[in-house]
Backbone as JSON, one array per atom type, in Angstrom:
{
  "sequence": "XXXXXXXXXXXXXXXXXXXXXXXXXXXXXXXXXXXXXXXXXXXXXXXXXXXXXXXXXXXXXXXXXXXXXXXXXXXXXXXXXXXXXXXXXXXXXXXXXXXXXXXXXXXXXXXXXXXXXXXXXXXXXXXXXXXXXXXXXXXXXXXXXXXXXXXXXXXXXXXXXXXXXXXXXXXXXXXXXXXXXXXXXXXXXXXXXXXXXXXXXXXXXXXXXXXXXXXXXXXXXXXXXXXXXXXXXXXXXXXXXXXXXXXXXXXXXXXXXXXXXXXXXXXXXXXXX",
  "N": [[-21.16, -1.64, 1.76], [-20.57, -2.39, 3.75], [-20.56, -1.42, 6.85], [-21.66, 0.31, 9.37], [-22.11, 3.85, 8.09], [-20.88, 6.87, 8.75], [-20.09, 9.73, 8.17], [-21.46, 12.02, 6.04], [-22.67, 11.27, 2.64], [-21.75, 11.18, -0.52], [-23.59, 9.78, -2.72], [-26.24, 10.05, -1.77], [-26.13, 12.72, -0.78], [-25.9, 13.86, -3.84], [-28.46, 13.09, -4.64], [-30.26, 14.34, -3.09], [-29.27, 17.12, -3.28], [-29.17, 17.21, -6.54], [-31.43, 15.7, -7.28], [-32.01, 14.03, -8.9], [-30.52, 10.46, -10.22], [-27.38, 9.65, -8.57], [-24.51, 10.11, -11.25], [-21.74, 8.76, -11.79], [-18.3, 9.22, -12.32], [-16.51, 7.02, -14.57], [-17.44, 4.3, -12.94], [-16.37, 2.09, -12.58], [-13.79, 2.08, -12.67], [-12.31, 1.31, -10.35], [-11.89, -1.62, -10.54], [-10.45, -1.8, -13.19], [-7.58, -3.63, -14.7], [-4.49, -3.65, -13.29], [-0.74, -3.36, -13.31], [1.54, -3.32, -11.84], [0.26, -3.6, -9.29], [-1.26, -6.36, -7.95], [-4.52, -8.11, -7.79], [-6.14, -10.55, -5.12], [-8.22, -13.19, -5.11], [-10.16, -12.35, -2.86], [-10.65, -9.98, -4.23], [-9.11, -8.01, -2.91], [-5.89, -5.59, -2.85], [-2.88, -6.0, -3.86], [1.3, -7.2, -3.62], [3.28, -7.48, -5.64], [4.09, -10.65, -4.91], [2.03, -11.64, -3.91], [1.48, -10.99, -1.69], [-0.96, -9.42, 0.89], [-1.55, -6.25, 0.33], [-1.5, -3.29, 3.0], [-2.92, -0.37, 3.46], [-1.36, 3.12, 4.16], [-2.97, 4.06, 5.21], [-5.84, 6.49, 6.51], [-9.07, 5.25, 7.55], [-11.93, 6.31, 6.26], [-14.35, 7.24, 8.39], [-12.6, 7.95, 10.68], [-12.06, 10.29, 10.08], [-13.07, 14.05, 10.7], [-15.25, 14.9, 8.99], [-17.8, 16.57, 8.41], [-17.18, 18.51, 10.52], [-14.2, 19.29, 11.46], [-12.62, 19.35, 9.16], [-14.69, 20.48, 7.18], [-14.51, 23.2, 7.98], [-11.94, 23.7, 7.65], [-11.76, 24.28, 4.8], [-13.56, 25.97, 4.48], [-12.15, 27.96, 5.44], [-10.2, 28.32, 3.87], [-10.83, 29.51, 1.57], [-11.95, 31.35, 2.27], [-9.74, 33.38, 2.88], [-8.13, 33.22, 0.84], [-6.02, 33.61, -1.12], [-4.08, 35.42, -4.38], [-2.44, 34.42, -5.84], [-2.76, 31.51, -4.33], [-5.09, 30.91, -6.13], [-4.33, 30.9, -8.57], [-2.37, 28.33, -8.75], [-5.11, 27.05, -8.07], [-6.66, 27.15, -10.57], [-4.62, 26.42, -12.68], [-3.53, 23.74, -11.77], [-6.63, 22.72, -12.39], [-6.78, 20.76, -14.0], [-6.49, 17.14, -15.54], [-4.47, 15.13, -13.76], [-2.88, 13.49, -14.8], [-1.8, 14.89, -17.24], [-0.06, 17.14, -16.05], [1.76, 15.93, -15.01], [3.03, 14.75, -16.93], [4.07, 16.85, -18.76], [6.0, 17.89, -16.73], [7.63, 15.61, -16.35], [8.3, 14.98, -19.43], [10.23, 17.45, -19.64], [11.94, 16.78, -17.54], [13.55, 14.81, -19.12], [14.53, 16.07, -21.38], [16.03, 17.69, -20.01], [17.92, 16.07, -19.29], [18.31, 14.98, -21.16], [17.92, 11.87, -22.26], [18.17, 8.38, -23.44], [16.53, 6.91, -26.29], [15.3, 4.86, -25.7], [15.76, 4.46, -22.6], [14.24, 6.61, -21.75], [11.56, 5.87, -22.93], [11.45, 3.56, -20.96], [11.46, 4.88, -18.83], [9.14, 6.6, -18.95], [6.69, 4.49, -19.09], [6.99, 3.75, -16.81], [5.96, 5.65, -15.22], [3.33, 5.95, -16.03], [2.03, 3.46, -15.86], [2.44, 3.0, -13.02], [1.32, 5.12, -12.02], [-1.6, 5.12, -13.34], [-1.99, 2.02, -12.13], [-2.07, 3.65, -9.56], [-4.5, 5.54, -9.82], [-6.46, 3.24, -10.59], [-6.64, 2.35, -7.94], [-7.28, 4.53, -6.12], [-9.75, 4.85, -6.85], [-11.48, 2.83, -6.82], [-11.46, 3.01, -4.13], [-12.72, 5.53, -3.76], [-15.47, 5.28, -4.54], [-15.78, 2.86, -2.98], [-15.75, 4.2, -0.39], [-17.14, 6.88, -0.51], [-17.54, 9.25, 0.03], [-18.73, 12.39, 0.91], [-18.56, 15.78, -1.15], [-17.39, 18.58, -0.26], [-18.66, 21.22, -1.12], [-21.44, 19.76, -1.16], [-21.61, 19.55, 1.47], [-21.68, 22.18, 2.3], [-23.6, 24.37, 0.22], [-23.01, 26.82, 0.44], [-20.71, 27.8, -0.4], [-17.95, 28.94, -2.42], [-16.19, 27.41, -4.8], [-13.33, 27.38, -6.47], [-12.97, 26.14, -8.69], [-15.17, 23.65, -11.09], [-16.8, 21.14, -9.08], [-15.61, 17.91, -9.14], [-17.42, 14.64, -10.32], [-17.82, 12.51, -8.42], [-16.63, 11.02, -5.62], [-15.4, 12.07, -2.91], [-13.27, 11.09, -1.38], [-10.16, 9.13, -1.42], [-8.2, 12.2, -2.77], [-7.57, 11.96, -5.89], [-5.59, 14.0, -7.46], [-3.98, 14.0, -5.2], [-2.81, 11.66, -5.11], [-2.3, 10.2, -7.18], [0.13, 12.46, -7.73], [2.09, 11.69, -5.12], [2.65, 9.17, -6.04], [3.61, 10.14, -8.81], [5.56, 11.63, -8.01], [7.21, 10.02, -6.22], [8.43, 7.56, -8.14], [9.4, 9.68, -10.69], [11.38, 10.54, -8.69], [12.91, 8.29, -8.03], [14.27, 7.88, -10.93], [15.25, 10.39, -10.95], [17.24, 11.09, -9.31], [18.85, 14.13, -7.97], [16.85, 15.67, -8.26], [14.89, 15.31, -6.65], [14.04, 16.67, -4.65], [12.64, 19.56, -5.62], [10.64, 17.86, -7.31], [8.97, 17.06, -4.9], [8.1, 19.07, -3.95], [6.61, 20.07, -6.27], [4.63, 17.97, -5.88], [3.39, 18.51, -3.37], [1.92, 20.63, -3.88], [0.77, 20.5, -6.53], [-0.66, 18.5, -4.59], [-2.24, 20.4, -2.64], [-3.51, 22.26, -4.59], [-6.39, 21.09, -4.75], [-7.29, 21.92, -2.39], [-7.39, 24.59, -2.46], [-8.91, 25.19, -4.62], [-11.09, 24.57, -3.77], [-12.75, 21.82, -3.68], [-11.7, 19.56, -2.4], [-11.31, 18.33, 0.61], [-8.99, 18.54, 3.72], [-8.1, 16.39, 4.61], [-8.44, 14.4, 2.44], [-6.35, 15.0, 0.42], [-4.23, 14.83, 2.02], [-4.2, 12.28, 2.64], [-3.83, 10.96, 0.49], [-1.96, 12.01, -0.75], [-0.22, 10.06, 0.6], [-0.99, 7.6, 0.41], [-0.58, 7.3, -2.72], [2.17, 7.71, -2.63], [3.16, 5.79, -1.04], [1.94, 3.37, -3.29], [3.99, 4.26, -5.38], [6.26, 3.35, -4.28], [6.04, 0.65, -3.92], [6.01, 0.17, -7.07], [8.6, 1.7, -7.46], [10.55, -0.26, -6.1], [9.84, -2.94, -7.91], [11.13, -1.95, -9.98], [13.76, -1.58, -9.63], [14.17, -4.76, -8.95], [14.57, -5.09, -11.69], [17.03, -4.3, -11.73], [18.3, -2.33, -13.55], [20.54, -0.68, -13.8], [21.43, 1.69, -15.03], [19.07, 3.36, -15.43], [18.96, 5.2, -13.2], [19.9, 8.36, -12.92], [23.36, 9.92, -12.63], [24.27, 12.48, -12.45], [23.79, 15.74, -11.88], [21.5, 17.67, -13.64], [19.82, 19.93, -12.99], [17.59, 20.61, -13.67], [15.1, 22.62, -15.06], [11.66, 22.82, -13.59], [10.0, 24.91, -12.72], [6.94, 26.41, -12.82], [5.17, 28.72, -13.73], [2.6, 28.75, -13.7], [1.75, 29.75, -16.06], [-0.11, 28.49, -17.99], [-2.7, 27.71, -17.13], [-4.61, 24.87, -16.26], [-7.79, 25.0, -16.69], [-10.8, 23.49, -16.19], [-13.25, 24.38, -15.85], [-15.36, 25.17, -17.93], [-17.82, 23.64, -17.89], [-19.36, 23.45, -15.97], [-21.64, 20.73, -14.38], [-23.0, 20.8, -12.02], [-25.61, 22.27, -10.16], [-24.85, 23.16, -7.84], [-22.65, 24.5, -8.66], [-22.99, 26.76, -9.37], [-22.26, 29.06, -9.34], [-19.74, 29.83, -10.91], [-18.25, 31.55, -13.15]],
  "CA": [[-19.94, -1.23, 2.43], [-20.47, -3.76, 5.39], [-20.94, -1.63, 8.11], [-22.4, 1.12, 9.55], [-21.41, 5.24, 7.71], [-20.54, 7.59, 10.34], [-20.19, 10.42, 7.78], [-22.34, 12.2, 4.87], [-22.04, 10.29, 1.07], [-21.84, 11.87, -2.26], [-24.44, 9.63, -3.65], [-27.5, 10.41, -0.95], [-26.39, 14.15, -1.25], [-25.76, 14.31, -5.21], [-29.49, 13.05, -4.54], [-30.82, 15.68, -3.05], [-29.42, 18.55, -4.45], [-29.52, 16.81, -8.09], [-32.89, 15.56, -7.63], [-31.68, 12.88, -9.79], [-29.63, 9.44, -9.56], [-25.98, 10.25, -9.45], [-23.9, 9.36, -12.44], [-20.25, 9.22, -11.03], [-17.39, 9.53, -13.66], [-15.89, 5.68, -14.82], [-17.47, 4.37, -11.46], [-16.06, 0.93, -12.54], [-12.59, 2.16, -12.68], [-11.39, 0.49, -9.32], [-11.66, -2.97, -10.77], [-9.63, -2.01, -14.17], [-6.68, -4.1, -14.51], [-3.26, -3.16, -12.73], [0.39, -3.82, -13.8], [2.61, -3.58, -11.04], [0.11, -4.23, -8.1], [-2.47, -7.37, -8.26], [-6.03, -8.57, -6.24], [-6.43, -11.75, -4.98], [-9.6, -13.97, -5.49], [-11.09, -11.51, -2.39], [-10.78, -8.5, -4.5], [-7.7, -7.16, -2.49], [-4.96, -5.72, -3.77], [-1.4, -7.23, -3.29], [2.1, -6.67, -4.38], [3.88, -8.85, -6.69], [4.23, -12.05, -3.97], [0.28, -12.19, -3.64], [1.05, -10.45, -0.4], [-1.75, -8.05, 0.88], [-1.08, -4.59, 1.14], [-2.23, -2.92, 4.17], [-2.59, 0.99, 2.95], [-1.04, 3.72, 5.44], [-4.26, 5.87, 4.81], [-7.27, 6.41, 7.39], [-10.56, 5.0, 7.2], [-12.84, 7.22, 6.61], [-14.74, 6.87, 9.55], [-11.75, 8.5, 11.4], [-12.24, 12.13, 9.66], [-14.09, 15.18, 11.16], [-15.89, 15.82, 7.26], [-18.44, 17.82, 9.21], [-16.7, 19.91, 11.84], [-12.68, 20.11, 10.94], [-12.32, 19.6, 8.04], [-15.32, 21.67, 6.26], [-14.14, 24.63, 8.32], [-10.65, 24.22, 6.91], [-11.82, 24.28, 3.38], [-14.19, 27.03, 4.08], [-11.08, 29.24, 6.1], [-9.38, 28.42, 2.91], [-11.7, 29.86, 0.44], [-12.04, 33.14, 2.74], [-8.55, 34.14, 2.93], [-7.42, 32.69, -0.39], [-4.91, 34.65, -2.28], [-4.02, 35.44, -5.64], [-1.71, 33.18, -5.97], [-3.42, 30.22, -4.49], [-5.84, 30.7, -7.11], [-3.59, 30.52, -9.95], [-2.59, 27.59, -8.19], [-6.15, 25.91, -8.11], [-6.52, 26.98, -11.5], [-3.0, 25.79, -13.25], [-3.75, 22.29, -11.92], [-7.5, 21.91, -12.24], [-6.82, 19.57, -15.25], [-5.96, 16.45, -15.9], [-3.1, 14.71, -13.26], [-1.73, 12.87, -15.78], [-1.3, 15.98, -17.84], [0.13, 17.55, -15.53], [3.36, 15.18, -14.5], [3.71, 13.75, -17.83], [4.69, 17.37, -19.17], [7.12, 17.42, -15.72], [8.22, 14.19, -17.2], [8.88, 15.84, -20.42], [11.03, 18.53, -18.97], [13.06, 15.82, -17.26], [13.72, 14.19, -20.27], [14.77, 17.12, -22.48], [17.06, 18.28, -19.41], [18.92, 14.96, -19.32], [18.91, 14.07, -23.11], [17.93, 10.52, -21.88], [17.96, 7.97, -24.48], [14.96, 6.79, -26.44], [14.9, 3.77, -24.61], [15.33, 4.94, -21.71], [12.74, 7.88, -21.79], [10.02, 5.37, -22.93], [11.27, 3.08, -19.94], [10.76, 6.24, -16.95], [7.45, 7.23, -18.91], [5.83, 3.59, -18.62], [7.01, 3.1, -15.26], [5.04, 6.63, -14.69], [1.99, 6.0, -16.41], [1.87, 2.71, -15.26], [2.08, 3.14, -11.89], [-0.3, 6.32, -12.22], [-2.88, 3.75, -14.09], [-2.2, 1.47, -11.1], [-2.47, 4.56, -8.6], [-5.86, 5.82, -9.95], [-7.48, 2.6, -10.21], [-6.91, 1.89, -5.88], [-8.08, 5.67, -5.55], [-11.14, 4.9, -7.61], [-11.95, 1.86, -5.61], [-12.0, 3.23, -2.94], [-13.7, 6.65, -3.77], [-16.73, 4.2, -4.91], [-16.34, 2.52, -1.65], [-16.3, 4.63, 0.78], [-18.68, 7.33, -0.98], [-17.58, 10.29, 0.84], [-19.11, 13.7, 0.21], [-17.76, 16.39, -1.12], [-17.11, 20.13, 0.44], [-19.39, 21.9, -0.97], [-22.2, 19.02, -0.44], [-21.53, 19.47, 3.3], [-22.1, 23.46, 2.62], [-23.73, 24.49, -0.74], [-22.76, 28.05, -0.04], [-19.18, 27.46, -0.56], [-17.56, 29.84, -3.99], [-15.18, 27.02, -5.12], [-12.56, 28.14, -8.18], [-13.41, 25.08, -9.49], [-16.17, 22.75, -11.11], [-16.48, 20.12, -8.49], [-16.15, 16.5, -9.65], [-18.98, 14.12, -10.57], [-17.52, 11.85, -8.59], [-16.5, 10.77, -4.73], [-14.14, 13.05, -2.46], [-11.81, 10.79, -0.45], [-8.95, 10.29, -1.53], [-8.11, 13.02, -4.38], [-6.87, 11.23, -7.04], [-4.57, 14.43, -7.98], [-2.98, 14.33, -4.33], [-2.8, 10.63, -4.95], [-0.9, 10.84, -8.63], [1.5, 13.37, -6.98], [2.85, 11.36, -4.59], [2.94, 8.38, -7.1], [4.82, 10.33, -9.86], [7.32, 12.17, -7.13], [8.36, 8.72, -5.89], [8.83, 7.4, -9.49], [10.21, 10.31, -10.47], [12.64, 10.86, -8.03], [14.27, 7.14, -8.77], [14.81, 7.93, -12.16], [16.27, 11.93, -11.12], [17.43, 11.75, -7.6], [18.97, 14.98, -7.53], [15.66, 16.33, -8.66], [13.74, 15.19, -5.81], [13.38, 18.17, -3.69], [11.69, 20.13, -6.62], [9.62, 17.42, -7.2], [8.36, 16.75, -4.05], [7.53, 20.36, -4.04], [5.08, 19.96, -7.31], [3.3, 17.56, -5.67], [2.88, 19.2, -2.42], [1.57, 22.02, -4.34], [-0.66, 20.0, -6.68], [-2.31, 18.38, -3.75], [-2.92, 21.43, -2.18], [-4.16, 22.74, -4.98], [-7.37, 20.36, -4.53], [-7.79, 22.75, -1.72], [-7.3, 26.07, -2.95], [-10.1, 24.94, -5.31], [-12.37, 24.11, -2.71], [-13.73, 20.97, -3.73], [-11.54, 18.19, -1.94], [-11.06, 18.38, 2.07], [-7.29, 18.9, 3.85], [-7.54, 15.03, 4.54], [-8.43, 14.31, 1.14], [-5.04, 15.69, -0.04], [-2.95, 14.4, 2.97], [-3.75, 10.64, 2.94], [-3.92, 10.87, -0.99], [-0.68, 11.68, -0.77], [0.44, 9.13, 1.32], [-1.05, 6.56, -0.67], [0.07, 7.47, -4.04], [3.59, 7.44, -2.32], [3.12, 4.1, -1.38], [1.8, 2.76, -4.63], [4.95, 4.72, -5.93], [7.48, 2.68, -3.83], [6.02, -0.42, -4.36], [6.87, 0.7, -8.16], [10.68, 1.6, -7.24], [10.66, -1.67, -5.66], [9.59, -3.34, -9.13], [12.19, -1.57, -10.92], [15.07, -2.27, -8.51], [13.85, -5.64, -8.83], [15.29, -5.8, -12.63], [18.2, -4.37, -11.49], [18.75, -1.61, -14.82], [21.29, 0.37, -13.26], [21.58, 2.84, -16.2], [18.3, 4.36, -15.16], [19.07, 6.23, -12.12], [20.83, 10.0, -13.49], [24.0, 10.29, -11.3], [24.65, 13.48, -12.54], [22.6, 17.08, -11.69], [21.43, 18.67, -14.81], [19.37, 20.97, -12.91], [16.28, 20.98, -14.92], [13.96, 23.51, -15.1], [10.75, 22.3, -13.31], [9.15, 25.94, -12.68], [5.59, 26.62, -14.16], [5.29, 30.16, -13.44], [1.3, 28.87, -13.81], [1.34, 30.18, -16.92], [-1.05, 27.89, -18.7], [-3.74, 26.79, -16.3], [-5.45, 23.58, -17.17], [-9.1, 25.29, -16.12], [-11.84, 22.77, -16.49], [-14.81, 24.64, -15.27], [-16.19, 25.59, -18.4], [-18.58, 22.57, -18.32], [-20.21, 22.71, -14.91], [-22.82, 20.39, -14.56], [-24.19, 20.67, -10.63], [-26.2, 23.24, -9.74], [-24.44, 23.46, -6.77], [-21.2, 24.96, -8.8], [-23.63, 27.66, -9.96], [-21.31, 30.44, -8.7], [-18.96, 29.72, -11.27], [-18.71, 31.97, -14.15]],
  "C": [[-19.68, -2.06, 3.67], [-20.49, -2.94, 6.74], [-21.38, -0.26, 8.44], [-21.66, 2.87, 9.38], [-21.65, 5.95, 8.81], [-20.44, 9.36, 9.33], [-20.88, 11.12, 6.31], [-21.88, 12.22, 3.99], [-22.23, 11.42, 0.43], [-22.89, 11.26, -2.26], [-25.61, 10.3, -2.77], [-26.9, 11.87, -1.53], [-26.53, 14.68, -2.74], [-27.94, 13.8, -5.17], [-30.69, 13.93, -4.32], [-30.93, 16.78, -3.54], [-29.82, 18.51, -5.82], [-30.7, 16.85, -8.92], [-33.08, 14.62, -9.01], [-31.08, 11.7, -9.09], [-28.64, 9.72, -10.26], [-25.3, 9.6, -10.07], [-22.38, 9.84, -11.81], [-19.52, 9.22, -12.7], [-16.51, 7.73, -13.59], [-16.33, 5.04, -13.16], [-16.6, 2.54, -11.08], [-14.71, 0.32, -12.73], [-11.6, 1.29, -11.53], [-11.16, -1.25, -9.43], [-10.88, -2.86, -12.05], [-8.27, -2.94, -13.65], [-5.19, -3.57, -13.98], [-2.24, -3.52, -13.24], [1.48, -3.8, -12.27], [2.01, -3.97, -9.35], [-0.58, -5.18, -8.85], [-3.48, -7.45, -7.19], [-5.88, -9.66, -6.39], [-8.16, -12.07, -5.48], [-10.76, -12.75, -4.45], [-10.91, -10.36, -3.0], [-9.54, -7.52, -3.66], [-6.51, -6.79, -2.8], [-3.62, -6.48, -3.11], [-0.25, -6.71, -3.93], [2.44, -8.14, -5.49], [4.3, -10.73, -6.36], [3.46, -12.19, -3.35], [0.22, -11.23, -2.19], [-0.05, -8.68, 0.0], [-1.5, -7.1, 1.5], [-2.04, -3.57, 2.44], [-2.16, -1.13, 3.72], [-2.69, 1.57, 4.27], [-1.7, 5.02, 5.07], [-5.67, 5.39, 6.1], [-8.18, 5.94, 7.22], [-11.09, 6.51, 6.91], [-13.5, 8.03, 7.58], [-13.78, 7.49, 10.75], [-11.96, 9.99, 11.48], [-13.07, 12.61, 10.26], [-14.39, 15.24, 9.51], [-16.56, 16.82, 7.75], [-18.16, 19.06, 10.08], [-15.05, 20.23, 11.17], [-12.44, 20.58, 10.13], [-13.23, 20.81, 7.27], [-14.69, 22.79, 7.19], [-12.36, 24.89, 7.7], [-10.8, 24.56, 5.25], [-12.9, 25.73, 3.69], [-13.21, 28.56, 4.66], [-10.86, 29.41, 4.69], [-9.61, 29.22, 1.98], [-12.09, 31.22, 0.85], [-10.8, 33.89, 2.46], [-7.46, 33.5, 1.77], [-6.65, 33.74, -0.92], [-4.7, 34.08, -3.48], [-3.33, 34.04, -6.08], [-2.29, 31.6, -5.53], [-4.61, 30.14, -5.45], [-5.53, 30.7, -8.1], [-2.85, 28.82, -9.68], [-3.71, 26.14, -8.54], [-6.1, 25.69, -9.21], [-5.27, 26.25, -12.61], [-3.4, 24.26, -13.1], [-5.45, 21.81, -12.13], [-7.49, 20.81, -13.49], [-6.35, 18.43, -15.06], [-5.06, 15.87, -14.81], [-2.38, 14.38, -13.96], [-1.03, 13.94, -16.69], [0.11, 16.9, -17.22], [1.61, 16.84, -15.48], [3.56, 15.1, -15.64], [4.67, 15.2, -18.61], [5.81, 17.94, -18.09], [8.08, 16.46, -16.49], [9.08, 14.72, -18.62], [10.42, 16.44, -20.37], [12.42, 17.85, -18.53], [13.9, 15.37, -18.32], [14.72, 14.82, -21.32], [16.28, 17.47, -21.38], [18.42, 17.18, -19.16], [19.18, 14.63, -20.19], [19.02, 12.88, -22.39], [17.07, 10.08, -23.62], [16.69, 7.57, -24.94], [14.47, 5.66, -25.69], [14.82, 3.6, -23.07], [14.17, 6.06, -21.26], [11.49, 6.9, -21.5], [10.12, 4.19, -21.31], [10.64, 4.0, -18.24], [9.42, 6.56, -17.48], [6.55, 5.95, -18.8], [5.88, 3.57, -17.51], [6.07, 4.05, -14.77], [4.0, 6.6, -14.68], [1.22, 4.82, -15.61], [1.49, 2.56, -13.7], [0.74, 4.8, -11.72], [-1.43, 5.74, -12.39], [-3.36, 3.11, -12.45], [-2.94, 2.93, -9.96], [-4.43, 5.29, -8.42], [-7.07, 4.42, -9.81], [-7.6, 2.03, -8.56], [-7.49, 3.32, -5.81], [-9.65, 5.62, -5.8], [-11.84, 3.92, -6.92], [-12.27, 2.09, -4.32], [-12.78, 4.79, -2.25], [-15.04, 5.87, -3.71], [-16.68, 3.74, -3.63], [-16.58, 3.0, -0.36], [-17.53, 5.84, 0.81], [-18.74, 8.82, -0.17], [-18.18, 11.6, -0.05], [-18.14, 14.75, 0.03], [-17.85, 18.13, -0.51], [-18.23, 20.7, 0.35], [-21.14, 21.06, -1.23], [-22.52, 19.46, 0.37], [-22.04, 21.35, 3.14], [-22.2, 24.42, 0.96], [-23.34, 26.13, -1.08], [-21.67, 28.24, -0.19], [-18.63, 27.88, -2.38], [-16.05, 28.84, -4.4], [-14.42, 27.83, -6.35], [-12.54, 27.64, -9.23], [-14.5, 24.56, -10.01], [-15.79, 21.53, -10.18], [-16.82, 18.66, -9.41], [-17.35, 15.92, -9.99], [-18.37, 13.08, -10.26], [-17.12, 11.61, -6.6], [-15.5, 11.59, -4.0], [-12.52, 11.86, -2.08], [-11.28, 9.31, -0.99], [-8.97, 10.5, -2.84], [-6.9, 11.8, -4.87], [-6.03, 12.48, -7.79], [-3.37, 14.62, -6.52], [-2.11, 12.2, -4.49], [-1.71, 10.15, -6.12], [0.41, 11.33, -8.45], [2.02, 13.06, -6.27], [2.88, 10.27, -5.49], [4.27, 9.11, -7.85], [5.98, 11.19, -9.16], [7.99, 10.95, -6.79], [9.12, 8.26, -7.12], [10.08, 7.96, -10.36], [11.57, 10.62, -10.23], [13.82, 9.85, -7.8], [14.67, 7.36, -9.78], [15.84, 9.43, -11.8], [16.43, 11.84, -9.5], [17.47, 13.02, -7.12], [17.76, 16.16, -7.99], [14.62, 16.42, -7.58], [12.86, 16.0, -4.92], [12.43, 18.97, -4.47], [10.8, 19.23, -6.23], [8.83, 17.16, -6.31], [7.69, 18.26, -3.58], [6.33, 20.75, -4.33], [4.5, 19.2, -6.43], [2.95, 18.28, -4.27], [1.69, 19.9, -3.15], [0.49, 21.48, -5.12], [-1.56, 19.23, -5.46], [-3.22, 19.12, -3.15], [-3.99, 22.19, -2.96], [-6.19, 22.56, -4.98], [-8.29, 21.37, -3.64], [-8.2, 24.16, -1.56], [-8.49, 26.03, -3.16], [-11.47, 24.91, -4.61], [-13.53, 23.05, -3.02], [-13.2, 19.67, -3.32], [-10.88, 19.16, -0.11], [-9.35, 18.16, 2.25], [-7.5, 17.13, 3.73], [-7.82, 14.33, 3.13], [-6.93, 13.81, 0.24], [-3.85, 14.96, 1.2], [-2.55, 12.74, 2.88], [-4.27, 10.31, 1.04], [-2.92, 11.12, -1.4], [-0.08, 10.58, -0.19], [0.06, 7.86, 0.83], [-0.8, 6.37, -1.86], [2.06, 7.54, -3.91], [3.96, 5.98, -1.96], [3.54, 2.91, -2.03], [3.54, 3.04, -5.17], [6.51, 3.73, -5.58], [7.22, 1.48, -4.01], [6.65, -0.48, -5.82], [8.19, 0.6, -8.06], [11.08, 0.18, -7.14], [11.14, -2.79, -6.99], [10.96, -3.21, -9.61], [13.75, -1.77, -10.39], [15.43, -3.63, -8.82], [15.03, -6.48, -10.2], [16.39, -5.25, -13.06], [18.57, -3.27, -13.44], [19.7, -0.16, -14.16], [21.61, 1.97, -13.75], [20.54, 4.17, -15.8], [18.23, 5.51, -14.61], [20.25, 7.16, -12.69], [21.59, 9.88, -12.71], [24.43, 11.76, -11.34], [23.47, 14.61, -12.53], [22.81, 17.86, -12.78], [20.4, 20.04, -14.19], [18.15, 21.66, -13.62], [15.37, 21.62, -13.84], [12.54, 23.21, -14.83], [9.75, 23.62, -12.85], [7.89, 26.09, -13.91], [5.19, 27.71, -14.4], [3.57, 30.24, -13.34], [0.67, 29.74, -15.11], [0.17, 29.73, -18.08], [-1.51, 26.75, -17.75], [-4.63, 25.7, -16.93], [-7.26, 23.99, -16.52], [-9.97, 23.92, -17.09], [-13.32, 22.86, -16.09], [-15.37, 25.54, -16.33], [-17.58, 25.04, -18.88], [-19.06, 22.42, -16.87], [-21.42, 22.14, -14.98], [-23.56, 20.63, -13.12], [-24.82, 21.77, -10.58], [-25.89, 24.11, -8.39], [-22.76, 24.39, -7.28], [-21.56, 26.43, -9.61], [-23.17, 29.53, -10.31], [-20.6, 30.62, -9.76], [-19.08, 30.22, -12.78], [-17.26, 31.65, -15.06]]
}
């Protein structure tokens, strides 16, 4: 990492508690290939005119993990309500799952053509693709721990990851596919910017990603997202952008939670029945 950690890793702690060596999830994801950003020869990423992007996200090294933050994730998890736990649950699945049947919804409510459809769902995935592999890069590099690491007595709602905390890669998605998104449906945008609020938060409900986690995981997946717009601006398809409000139906009522904690593996998620 080049220089000296200031706050406690995933891997040393998945160490301890594990009592193994930790196996992260695709840990080699931050070098997959990109489509709408690029890296130079140093491994950095760039936009489309080699130029390097400077991301408007924190170091690490900035965060309370120890003192602020774990006490906001452990308030959270005291005075949780019903509802934020339908919430955690509803999104613990999938991100991509998650927008693409958003996406859907859009789709159906505009009767957009077939060629158009498949043009707003590459630009989504795509930039999503892109979005996850800079989150993944830099989960792997900076190696942060996660919540209940820092305090093993912690009753998440979730199975925690097998995998790095900062930044969530579903607060990171969610501002991605709201920017996206919200070029293709303007008058949609307020909703959407809603969902993702709400999925990043959810991260937190859950209790297994920190508030800053979720804050500058948004703000980098919004980013990524505008660099995207950018792109698409670029080739000038005027057709894309809806001028008209169909008013689609973007409520989930949380009726079909994407739960994924029937496979915990830590010992630390032991709570979790």
């Amino acid at each position: 990492m080049g220089k000296h950690v200031t706050y406690p890793t995933w891997n040393s702690l998945y160490k301890k508690f594990e009592k193994r060596e930790a196996v992260g999830v695709e840990p080699t994801a931050g070098n997959w290939p990109t489509y709408f950003l690029r890296r130079n020869r140093r491994g950095e990423f760039t936009d489309f005119n080699g130029e390097v992007i400077e991301w408007e996200i924190k170091d690490p090294s900035e965060v309370d993990f120890t003192g602020k933050e774990l006490t906001i994730v452990r308030s959270t998890l005291n005075k949780l309500t019903a509802k934020q736990k339908k919430i955690a649950k509803y999104y613990a699945g999938m991100p991509t799952s998650n927008w693409s049947l958003v996406a859907g919804k859009l789709i159906s409510a505009y009767q957009l053509s077939p060629p158009l459809a498949a043009r707003m769902l590459s630009a989504l995935q795509l930039g999503i693709s892109d979005t996850l592999c800079v989150v993944w890069h830099y989960k792997y590099l900076w190696d942060v721990a996660r919540p209940i690491q820092l305090d093993p007595s912690l009753k998440t709602v979730i199975c925690t990851p097998r995998f790095p905390s900062y930044v969530s890669g579903h607060a990171a998605v969610a501002g991605c596919a709201n920017t996206i998104l919200s070029h293709f449906f303007p008058h949609e945008a307020e909703k959407l910017h809603d969902i993702a609020e709400e999925d990043a938060a959810s991260r937190l409900f859950s209790g297994i990603h920190f508030h800053a986690d979720n804050e500058e995981g948004l703000k980098l997946g919004t980013q990524i997202g505008e660099y995207v717009v950018s792109a698409l601006n670029y080739q000038k398809i005027t057709v894309e952008v809806q001028k008209s409000n169909k008013h689609a139906n973007l409520s989930t009522h949380y009726a079909s939670p994407l739960d994924d904690c029937q496979h915990c593996e830590s010992i630390l998620d032991r709570h979790i029945k």
